[in-house]
N, CA, C and O atoms as CSV, one atom per row, in Angstrom:
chain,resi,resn,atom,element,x,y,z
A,1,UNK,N,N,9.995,9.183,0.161
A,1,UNK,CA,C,8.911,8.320,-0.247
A,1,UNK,C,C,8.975,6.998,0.525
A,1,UNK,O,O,7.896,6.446,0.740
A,2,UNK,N,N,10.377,6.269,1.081
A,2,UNK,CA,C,10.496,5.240,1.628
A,2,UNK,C,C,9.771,5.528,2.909
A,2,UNK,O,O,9.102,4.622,3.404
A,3,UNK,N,N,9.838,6.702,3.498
A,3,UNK,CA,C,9.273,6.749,4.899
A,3,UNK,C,C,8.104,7.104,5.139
A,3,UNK,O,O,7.667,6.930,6.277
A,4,UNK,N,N,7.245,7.728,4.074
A,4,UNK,CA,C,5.871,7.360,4.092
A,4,UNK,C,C,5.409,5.986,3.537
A,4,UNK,O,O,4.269,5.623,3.828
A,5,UNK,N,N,6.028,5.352,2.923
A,5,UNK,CA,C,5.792,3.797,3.030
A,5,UNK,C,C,5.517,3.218,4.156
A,5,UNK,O,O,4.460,2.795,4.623
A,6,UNK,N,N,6.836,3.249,4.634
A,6,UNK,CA,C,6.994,2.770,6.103
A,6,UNK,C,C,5.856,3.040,6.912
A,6,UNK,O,O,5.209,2.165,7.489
A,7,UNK,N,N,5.584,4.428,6.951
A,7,UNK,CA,C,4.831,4.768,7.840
A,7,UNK,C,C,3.443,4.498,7.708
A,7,UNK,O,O,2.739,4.597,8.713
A,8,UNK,N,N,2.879,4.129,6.478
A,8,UNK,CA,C,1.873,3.998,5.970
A,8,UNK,C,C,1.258,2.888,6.186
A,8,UNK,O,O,0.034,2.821,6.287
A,9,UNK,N,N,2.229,1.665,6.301
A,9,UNK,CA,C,2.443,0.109,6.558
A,9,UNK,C,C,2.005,-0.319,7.834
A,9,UNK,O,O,1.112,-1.096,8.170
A,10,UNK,N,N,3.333,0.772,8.873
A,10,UNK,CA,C,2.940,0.900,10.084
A,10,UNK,C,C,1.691,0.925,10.709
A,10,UNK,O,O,1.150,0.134,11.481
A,11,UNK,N,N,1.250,2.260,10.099
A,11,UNK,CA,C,-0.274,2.507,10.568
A,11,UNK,C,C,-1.385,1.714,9.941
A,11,UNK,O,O,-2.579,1.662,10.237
A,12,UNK,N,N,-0.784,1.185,9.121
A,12,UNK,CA,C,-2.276,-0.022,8.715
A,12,UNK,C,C,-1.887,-0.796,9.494
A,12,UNK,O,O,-2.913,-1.317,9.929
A,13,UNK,N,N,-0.846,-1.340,10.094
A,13,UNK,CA,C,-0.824,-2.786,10.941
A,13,UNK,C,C,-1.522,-2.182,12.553
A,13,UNK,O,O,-2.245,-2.696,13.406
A,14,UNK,N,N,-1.110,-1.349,12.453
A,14,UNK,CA,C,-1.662,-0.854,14.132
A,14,UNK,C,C,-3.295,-0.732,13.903
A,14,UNK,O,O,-3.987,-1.472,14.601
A,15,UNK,N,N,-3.777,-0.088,13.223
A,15,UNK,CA,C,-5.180,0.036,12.735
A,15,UNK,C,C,-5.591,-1.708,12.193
A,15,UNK,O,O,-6.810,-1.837,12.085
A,16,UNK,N,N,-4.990,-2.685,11.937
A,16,UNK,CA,C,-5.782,-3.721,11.757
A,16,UNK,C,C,-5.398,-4.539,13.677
A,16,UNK,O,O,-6.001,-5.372,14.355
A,17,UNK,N,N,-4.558,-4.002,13.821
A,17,UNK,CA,C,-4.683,-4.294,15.259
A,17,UNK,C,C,-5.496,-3.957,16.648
A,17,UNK,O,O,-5.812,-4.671,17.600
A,18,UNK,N,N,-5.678,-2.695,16.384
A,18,UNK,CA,C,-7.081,-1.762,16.978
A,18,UNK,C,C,-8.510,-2.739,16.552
A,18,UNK,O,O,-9.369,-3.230,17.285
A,19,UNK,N,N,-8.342,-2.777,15.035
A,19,UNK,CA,C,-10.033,-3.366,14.401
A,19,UNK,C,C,-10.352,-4.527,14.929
A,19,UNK,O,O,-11.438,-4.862,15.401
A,20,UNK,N,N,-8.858,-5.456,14.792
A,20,UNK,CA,C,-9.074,-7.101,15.428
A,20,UNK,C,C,-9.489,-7.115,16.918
A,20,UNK,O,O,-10.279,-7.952,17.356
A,21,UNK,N,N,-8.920,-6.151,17.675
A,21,UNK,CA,C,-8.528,-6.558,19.212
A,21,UNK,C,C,-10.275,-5.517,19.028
A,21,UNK,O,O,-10.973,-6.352,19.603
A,22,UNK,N,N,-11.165,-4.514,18.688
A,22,UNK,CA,C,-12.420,-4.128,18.891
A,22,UNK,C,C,-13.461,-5.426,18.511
A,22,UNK,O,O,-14.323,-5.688,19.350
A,23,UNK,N,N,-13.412,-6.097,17.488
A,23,UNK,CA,C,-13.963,-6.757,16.807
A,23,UNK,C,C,-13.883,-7.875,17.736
A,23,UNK,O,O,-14.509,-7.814,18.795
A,24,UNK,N,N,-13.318,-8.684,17.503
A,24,UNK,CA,C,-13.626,-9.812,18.979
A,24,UNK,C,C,-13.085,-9.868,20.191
A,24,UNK,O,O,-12.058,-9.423,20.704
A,25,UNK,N,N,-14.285,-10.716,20.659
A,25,UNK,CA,C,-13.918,-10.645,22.092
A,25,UNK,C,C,-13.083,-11.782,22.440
A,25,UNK,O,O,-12.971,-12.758,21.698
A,26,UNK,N,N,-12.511,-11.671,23.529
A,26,UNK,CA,C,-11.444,-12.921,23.891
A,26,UNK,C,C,-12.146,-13.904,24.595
A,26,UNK,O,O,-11.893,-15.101,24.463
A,27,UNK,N,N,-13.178,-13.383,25.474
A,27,UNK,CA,C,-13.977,-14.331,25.921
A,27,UNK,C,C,-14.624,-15.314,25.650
A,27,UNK,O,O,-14.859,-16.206,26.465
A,28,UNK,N,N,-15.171,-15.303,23.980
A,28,UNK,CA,C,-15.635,-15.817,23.382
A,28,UNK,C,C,-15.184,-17.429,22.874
A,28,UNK,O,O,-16.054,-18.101,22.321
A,29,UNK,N,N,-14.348,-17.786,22.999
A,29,UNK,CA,C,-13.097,-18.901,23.250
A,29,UNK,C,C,-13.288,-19.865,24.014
A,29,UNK,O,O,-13.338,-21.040,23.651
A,30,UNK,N,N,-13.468,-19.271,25.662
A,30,UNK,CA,C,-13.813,-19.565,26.442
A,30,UNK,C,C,-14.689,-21.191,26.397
A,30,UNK,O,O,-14.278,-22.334,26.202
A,31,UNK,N,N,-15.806,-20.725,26.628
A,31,UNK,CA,C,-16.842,-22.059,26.926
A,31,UNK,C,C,-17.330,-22.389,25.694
A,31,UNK,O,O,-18.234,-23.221,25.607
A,32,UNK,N,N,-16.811,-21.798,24.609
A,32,UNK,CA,C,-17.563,-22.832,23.328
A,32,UNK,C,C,-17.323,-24.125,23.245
A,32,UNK,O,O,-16.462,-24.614,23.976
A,33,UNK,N,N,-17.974,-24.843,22.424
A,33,UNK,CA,C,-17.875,-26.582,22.594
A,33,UNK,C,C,-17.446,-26.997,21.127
A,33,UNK,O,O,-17.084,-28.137,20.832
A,34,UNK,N,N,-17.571,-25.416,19.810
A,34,UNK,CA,C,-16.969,-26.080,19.145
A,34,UNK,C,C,-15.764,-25.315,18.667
A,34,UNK,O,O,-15.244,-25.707,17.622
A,35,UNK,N,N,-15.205,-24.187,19.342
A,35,UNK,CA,C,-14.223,-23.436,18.841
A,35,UNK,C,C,-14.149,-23.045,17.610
A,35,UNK,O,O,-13.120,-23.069,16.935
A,36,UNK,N,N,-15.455,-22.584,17.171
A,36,UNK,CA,C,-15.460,-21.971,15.688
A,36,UNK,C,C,-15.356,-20.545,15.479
A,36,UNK,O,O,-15.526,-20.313,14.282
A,37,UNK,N,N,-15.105,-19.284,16.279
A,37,UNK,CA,C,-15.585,-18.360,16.392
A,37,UNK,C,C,-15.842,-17.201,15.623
A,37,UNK,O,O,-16.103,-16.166,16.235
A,38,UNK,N,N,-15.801,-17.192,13.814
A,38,UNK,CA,C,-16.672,-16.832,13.003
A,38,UNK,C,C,-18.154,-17.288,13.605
A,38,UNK,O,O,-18.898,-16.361,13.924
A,39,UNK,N,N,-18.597,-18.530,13.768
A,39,UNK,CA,C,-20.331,-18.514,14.237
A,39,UNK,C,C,-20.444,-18.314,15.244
A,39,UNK,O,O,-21.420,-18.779,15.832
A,40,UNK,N,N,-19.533,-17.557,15.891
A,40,UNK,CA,C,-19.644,-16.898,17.379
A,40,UNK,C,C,-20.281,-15.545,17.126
A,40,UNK,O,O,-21.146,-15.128,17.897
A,41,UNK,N,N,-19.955,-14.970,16.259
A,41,UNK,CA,C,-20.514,-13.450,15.932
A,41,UNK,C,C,-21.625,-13.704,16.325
A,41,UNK,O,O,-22.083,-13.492,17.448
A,42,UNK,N,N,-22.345,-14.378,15.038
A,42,UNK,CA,C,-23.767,-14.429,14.436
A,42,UNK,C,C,-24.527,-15.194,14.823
A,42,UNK,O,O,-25.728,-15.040,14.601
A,43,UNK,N,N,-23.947,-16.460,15.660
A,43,UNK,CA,C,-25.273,-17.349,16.477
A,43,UNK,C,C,-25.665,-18.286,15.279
A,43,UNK,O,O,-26.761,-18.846,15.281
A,44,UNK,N,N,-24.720,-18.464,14.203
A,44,UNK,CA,C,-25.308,-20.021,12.949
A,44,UNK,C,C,-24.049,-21.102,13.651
A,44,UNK,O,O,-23.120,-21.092,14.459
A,45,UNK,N,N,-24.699,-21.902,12.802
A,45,UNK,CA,C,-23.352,-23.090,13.049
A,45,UNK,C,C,-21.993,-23.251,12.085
A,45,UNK,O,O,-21.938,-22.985,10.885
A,46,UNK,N,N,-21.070,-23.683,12.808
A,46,UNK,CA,C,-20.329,-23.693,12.350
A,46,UNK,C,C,-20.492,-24.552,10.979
A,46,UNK,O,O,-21.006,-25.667,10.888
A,47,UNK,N,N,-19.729,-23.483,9.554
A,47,UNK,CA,C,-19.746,-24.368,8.556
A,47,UNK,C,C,-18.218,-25.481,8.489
A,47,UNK,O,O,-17.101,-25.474,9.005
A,48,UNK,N,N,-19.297,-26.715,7.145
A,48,UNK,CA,C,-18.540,-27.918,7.881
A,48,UNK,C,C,-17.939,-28.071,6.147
A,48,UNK,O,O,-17.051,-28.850,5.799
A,49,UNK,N,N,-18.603,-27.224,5.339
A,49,UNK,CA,C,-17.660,-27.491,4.058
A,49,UNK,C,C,-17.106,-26.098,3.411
A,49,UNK,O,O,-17.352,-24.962,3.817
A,50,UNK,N,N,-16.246,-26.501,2.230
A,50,UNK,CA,C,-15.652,-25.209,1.758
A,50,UNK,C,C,-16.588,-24.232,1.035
A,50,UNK,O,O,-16.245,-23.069,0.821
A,51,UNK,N,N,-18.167,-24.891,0.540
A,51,UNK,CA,C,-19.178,-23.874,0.080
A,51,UNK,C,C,-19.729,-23.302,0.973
A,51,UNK,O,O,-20.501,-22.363,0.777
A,52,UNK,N,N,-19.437,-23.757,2.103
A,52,UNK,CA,C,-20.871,-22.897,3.360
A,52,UNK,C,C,-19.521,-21.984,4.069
A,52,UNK,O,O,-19.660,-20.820,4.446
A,53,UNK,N,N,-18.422,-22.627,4.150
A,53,UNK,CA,C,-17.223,-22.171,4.760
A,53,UNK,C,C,-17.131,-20.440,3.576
A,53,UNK,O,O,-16.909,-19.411,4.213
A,54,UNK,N,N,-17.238,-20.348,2.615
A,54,UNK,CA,C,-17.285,-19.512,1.349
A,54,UNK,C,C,-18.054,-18.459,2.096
A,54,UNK,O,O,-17.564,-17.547,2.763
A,55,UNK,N,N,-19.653,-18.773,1.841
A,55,UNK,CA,C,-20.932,-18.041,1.934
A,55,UNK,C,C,-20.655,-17.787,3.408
A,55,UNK,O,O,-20.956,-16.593,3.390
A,56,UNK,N,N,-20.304,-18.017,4.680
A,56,UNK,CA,C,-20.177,-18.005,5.619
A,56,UNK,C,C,-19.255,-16.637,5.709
A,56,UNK,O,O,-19.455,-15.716,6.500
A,57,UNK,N,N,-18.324,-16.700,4.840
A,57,UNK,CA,C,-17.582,-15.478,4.827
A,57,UNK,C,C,-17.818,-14.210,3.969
A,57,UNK,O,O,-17.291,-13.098,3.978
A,58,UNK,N,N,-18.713,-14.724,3.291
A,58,UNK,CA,C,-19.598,-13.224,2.430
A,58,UNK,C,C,-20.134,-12.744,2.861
A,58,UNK,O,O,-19.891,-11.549,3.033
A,59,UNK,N,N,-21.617,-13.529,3.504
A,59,UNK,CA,C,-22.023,-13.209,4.505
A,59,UNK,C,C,-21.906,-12.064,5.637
A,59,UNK,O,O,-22.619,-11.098,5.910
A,60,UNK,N,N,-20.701,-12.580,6.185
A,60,UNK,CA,C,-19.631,-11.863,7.244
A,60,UNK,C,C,-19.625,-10.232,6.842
A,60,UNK,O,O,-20.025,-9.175,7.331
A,61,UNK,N,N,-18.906,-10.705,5.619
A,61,UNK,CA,C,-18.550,-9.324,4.843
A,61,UNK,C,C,-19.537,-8.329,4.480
A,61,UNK,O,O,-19.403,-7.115,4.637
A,62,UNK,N,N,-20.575,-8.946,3.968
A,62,UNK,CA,C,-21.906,-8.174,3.879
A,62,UNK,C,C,-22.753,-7.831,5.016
A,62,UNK,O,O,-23.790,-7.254,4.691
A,63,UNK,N,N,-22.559,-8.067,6.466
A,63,UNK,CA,C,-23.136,-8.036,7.639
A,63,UNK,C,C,-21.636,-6.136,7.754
A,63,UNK,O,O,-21.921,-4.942,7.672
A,64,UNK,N,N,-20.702,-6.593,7.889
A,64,UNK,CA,C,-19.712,-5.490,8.174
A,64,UNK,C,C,-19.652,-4.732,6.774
A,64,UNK,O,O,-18.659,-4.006,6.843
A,65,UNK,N,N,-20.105,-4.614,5.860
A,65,UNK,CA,C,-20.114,-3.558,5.129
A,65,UNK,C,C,-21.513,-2.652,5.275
A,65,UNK,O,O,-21.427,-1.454,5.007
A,66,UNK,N,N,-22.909,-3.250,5.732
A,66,UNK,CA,C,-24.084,-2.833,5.925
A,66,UNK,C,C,-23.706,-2.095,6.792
A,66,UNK,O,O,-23.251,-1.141,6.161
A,67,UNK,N,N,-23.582,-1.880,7.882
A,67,UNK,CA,C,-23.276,-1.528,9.244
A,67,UNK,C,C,-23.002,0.010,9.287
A,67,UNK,O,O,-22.178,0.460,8.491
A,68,UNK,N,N,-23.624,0.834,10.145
A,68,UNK,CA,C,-23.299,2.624,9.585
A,68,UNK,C,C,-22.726,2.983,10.953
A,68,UNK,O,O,-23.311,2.562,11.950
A,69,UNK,N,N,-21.538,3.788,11.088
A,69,UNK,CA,C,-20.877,3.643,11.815
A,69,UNK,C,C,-21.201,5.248,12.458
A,69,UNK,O,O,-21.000,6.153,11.649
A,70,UNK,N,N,-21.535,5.535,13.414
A,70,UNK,CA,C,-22.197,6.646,14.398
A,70,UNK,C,C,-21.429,7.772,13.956
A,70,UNK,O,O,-20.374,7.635,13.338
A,71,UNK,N,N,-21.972,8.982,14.283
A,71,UNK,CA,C,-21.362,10.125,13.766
A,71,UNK,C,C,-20.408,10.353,14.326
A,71,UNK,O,O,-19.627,11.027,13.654
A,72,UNK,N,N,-19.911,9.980,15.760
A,72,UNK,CA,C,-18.783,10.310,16.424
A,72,UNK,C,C,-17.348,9.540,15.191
A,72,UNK,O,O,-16.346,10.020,14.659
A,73,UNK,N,N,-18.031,8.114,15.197
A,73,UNK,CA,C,-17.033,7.377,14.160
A,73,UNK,C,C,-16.132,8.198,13.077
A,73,UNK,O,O,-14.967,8.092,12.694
A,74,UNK,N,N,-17.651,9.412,12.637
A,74,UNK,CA,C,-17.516,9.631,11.129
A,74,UNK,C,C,-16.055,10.857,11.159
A,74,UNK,O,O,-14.985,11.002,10.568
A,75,UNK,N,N,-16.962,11.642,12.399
A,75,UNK,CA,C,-15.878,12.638,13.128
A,75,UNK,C,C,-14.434,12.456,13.094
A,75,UNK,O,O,-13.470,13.033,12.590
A,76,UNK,N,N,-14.662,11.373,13.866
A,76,UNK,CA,C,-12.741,10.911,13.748
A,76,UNK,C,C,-12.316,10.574,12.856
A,76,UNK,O,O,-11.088,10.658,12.840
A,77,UNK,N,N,-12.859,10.105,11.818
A,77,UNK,CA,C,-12.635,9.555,10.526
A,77,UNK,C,C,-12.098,10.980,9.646
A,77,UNK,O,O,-10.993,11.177,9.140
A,78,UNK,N,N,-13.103,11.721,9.668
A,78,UNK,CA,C,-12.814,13.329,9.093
A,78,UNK,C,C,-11.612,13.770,9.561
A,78,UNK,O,O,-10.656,13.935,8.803
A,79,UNK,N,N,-11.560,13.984,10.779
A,79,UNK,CA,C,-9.894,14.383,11.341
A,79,UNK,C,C,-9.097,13.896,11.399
A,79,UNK,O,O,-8.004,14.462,11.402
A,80,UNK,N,N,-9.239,12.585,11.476
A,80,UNK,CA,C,-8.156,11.896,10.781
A,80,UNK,C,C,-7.304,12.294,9.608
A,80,UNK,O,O,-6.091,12.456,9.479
A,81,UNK,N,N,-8.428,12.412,8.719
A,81,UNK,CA,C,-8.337,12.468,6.885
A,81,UNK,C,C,-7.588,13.845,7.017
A,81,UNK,O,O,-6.534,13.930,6.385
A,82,UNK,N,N,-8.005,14.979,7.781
A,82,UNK,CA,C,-7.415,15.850,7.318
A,82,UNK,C,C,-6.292,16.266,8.346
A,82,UNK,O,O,-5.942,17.444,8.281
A,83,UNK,N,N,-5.690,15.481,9.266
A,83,UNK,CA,C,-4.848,15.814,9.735
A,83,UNK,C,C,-3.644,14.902,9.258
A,83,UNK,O,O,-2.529,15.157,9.714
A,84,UNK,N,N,-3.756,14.157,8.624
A,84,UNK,CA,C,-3.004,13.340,7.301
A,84,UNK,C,C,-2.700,13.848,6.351
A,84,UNK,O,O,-1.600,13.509,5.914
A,85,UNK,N,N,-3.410,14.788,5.638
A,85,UNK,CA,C,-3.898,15.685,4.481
A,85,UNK,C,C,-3.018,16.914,4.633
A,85,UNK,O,O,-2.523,17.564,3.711
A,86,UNK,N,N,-2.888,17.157,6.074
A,86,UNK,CA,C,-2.203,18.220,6.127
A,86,UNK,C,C,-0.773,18.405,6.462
A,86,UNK,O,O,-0.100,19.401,6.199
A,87,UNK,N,N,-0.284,17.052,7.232
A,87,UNK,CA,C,1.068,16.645,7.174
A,87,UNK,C,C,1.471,15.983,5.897
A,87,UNK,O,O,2.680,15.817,5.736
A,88,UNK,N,N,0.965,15.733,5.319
A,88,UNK,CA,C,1.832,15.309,3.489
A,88,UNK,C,C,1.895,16.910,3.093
A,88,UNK,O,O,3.002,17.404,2.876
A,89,UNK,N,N,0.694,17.727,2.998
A,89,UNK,CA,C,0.972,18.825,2.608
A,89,UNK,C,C,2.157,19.909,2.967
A,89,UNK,O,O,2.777,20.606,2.165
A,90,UNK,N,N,2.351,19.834,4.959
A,90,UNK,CA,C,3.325,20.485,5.255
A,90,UNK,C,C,4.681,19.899,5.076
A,90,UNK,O,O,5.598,20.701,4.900
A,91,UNK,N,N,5.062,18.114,5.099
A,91,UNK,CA,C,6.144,17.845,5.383
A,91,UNK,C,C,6.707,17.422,3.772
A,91,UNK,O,O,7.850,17.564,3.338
A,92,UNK,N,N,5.383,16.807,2.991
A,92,UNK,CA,C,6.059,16.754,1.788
A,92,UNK,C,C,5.327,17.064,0.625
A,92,UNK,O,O,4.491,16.573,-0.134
A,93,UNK,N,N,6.331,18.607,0.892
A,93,UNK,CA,C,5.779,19.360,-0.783
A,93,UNK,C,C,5.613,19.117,-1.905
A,93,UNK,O,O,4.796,19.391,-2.784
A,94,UNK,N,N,6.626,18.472,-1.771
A,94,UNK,CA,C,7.259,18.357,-3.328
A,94,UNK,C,C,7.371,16.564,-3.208
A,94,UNK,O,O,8.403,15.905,-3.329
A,95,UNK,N,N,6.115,16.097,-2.962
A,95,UNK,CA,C,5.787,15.050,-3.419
A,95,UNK,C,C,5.459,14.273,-4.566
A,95,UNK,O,O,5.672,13.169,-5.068
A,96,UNK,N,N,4.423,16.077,-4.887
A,96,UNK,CA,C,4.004,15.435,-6.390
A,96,UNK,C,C,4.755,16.090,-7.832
A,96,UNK,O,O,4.794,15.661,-8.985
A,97,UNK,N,N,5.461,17.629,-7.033
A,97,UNK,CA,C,5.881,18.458,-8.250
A,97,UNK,C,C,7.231,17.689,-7.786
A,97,UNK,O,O,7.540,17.350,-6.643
A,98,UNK,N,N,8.080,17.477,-9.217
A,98,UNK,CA,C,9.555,17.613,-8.484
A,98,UNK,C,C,10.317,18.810,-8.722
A,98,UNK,O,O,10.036,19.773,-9.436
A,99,UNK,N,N,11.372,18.583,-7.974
A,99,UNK,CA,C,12.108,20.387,-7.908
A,99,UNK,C,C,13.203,20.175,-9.154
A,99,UNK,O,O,14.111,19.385,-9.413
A,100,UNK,N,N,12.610,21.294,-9.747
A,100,UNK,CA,C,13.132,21.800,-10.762
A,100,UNK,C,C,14.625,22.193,-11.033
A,100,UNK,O,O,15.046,22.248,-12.188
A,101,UNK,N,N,15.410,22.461,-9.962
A,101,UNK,CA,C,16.817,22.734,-10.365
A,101,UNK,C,C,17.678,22.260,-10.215
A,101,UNK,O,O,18.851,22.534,-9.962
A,102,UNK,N,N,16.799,21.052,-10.455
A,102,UNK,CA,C,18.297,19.643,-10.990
A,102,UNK,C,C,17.777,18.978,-12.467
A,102,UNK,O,O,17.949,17.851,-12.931
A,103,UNK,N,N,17.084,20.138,-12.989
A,103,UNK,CA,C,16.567,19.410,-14.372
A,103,UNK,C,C,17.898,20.470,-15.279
A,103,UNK,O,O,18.072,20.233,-16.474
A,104,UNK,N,N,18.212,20.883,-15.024
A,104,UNK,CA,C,19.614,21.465,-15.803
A,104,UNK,C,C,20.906,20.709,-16.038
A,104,UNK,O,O,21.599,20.429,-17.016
A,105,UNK,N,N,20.939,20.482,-14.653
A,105,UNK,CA,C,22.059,19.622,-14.472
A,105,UNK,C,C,21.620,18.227,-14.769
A,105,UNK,O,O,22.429,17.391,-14.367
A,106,UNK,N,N,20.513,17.720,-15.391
A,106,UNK,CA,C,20.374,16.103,-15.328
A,106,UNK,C,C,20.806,16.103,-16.897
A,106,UNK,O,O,21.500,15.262,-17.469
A,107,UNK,N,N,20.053,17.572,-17.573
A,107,UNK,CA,C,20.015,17.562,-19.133
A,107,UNK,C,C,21.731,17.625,-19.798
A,107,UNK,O,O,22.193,17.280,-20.885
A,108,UNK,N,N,22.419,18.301,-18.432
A,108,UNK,CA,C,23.939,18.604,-19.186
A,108,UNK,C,C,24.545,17.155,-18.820
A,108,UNK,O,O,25.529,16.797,-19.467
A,109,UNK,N,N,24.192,16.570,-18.143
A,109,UNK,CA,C,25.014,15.175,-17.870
A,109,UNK,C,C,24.640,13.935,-18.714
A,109,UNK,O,O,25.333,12.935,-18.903
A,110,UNK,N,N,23.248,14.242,-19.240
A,110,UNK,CA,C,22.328,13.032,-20.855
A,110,UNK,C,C,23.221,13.802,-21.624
A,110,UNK,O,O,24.140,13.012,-21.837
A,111,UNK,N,N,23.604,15.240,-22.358
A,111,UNK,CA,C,24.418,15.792,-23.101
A,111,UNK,C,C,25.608,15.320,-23.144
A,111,UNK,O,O,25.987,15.172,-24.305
A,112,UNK,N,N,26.258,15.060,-22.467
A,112,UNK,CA,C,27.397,14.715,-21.994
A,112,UNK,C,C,27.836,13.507,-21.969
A,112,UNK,O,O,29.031,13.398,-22.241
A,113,UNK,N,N,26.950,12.022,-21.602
A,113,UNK,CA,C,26.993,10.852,-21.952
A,113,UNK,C,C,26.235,10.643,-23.589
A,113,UNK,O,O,26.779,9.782,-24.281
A,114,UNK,N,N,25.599,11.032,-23.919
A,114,UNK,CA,C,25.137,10.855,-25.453
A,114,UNK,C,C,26.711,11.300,-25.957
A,114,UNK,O,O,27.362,10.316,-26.309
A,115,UNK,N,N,27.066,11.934,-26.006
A,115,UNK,CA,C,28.478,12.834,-26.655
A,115,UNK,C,C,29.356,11.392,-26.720
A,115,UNK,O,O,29.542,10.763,-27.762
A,116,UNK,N,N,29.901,10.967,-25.266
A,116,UNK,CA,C,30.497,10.244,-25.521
A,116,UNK,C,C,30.197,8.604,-25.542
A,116,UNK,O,O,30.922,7.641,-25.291
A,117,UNK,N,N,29.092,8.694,-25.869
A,117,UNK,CA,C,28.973,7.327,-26.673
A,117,UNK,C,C,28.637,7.819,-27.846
A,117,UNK,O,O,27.761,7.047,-28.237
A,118,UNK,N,N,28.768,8.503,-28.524
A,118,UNK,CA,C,28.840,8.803,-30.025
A,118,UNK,C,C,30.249,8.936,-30.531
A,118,UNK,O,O,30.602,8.877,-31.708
A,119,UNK,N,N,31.283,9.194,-29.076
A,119,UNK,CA,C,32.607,8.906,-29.493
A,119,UNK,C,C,32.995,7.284,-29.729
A,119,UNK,O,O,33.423,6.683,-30.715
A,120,UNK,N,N,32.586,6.783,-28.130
A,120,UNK,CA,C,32.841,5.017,-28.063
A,120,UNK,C,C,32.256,4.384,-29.614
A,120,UNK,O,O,32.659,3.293,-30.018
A,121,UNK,N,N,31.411,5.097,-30.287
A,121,UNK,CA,C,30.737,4.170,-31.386
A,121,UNK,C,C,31.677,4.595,-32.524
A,121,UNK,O,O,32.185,3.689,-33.185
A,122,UNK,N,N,31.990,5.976,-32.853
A,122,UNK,CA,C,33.204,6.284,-34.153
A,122,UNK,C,C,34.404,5.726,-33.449
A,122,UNK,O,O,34.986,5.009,-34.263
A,123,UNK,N,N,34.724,5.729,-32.865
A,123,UNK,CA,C,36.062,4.737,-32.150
A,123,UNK,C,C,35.838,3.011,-32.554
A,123,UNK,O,O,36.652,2.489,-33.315
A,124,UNK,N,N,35.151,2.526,-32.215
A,124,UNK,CA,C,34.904,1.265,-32.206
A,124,UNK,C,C,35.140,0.880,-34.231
A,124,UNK,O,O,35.862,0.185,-34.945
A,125,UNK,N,N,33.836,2.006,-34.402
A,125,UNK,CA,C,33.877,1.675,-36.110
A,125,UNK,C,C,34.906,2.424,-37.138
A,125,UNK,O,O,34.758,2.697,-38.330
A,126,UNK,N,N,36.157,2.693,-36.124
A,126,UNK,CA,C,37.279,3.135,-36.957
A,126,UNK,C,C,37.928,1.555,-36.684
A,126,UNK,O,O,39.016,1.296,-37.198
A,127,UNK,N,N,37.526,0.965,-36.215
A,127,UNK,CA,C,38.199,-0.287,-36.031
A,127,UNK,C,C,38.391,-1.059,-37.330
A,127,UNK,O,O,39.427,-1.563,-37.764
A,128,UNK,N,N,37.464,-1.045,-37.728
A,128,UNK,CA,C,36.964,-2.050,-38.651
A,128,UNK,C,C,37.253,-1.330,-40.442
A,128,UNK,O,O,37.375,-1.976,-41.483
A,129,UNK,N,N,37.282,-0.114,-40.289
A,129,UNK,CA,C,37.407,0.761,-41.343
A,129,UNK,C,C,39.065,0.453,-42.404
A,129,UNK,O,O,39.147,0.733,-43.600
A,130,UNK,N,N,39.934,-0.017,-41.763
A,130,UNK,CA,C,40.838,-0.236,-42.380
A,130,UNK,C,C,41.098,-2.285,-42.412
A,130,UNK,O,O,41.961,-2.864,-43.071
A,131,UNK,N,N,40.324,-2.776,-41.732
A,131,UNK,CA,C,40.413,-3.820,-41.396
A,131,UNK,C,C,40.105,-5.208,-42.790
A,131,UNK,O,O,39.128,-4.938,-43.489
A,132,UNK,N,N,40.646,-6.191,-43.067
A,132,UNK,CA,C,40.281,-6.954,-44.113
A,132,UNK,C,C,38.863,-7.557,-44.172
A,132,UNK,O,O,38.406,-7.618,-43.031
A,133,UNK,N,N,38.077,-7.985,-45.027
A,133,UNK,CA,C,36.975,-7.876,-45.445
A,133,UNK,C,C,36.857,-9.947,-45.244
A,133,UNK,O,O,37.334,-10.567,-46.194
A,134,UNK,N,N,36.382,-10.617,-44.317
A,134,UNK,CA,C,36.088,-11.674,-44.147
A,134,UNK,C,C,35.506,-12.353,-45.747
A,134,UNK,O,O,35.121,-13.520,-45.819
């Protein structure tokens, strides 16, 4: 489970690295006069407070969530999904069931510590059994 973490982590950082380095351009830097380059996308001005700075970024968000991404997109997206789909399936089976034949041995070893802390506790309260009364 640690190494599909890992790996999972991995591939979102590389995939927000792909999205960033598609998403803007470097050029864009370049000859601006005010180095804002959120209103580089979209051609508004740069916002100058934290409410337009806000809406400026909803905005954003609602411009890139509208957006329908070509069927080739969708394609890779699909094979993606299922060539993911199919390495959890081949490499880890027993992801979601767990394997069963260590549930014997987990139950004789709870058997086995219950036992003897039911000794540690008649031990302890033989202590007190002959002991003077405060």
């Amino acid at each position: 489970m640690k190494y599909l973490a890992t790996f999972l982590l991995i591939m979102s950082f590389v995939g927000i690295g792909i999205f960033g380095s598609t998403l803007f351009d470097h050029a864009m830097m370049d000859g601006s006069d005010s180095g804002c380059v959120a209103s580089a996308l979209d051609g508004t001005a740069c916002p100058t407070s934290i409410m337009a700075m806000t809406l400026h970024h909803v905005s954003a968000l609602q411009a890139l969530t509208t957006t329908l991404p070509s069927s080739s997109n969708w394609l890779l997206l699909l094979a993606s999904l299922l060539l993911i789909s199919v390495s959890i399936f081949i490499f880890y089976k027993n992801l979601l069931l767990p394997k069963l034949e260590f549930l014997p041995q987990r139950l004789r070893d709870l058997t086995l510590h219950s036992l003897y802390s039911k000794q540690r506790i008649t031990s302890w309260l033989s202590l007190f059994e002959l002991s003077p009364a405060l």
